[in-house]
C-alpha positions in Angstrom: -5.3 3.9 4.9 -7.1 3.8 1.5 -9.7 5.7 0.5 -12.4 6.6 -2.0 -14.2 9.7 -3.6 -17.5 9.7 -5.8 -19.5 12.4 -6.8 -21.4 13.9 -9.2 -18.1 15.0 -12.1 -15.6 12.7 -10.5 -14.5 9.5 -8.9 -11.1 8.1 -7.9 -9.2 6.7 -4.7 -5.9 5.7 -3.2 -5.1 2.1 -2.4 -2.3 0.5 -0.3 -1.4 -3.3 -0.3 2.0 -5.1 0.8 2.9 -8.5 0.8 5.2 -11.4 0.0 5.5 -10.9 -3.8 8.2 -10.9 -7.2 8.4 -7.7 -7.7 8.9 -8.3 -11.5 6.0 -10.5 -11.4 3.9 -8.2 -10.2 4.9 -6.0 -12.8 4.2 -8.5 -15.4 1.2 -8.8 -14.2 -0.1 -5.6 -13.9 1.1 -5.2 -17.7 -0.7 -7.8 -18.9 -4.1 -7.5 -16.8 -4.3 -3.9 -17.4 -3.8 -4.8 -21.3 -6.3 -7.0 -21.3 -8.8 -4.1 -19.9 -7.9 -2.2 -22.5 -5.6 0.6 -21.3 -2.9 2.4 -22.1 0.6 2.3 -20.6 1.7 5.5 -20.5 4.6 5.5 -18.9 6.6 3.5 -16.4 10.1 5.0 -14.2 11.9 2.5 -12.2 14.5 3.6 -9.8 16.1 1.7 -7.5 13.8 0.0 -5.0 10.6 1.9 -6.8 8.6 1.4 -9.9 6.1 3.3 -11.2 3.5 2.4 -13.8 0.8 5.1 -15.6 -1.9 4.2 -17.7 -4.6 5.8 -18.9 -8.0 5.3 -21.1 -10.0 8.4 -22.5 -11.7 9.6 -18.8 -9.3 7.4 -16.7 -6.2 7.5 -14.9 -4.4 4.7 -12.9 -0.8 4.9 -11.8 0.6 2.1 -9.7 3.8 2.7 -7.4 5.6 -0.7 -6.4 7.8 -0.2 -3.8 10.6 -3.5 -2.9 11.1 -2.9 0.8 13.0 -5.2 3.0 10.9 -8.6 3.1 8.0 -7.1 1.9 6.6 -5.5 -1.6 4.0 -2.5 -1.1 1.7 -1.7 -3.8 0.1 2.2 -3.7 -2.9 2.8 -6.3 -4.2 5.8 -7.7 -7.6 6.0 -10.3 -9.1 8.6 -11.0 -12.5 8.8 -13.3 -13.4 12.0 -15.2 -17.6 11.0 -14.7 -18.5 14.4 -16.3 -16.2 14.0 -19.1 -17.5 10.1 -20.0 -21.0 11.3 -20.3 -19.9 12.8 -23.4 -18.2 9.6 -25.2 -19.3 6.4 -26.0 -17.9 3.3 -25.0 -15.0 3.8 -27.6 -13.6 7.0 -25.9 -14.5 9.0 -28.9 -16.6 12.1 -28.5 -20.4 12.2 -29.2 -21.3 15.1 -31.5 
């Protein structure tokens, strides 16, 4: 079921995974990893049996949605990359004049 999209302005895809895992460590390690990358939490809603996580750098998006159902955890991911928009930044994120 996932998928991925390049062109020319804009890149991005959806990906689905489920297995035996901690929710909470998952979450931890998401965190951490994404951290370590340099991005941004944005934001992060947990309900019930769903959690999701945003972050973002300056062209990029990434949300991940866990999902604790029955004997299994599924893990949906969604990046997106703004390719026309990080032609005019350096590798800081900041704008070239």
């Amino acid at each position: 079921q996932s998928m991925s999209i390049r062109n020319s302005a804009f890149s991005g895809g959806v990906y689905y995974y489920e297995g035996n895992v901690d929710v909470k460590s998952l979450k931890d390690f998401i965190n951490i990893s994404m951290r370590n990358h340099k991005w941004k939490l944005d934001g992060e809603n947990v309900m019930k049996k769903e959690s999701v996580l945003a972050f973002t750098k300056p062209n990029k998006t990434c949300m991940y949605i866990i999902k604790d159902e029955f004997s299994k955890t599924k893990l949906t991911l969604v990046i997106t990359a703004n390719l026309a928009a990080a032609s005019k930044m350096n590798p800081f994120g900041e704008p070239i004049n």
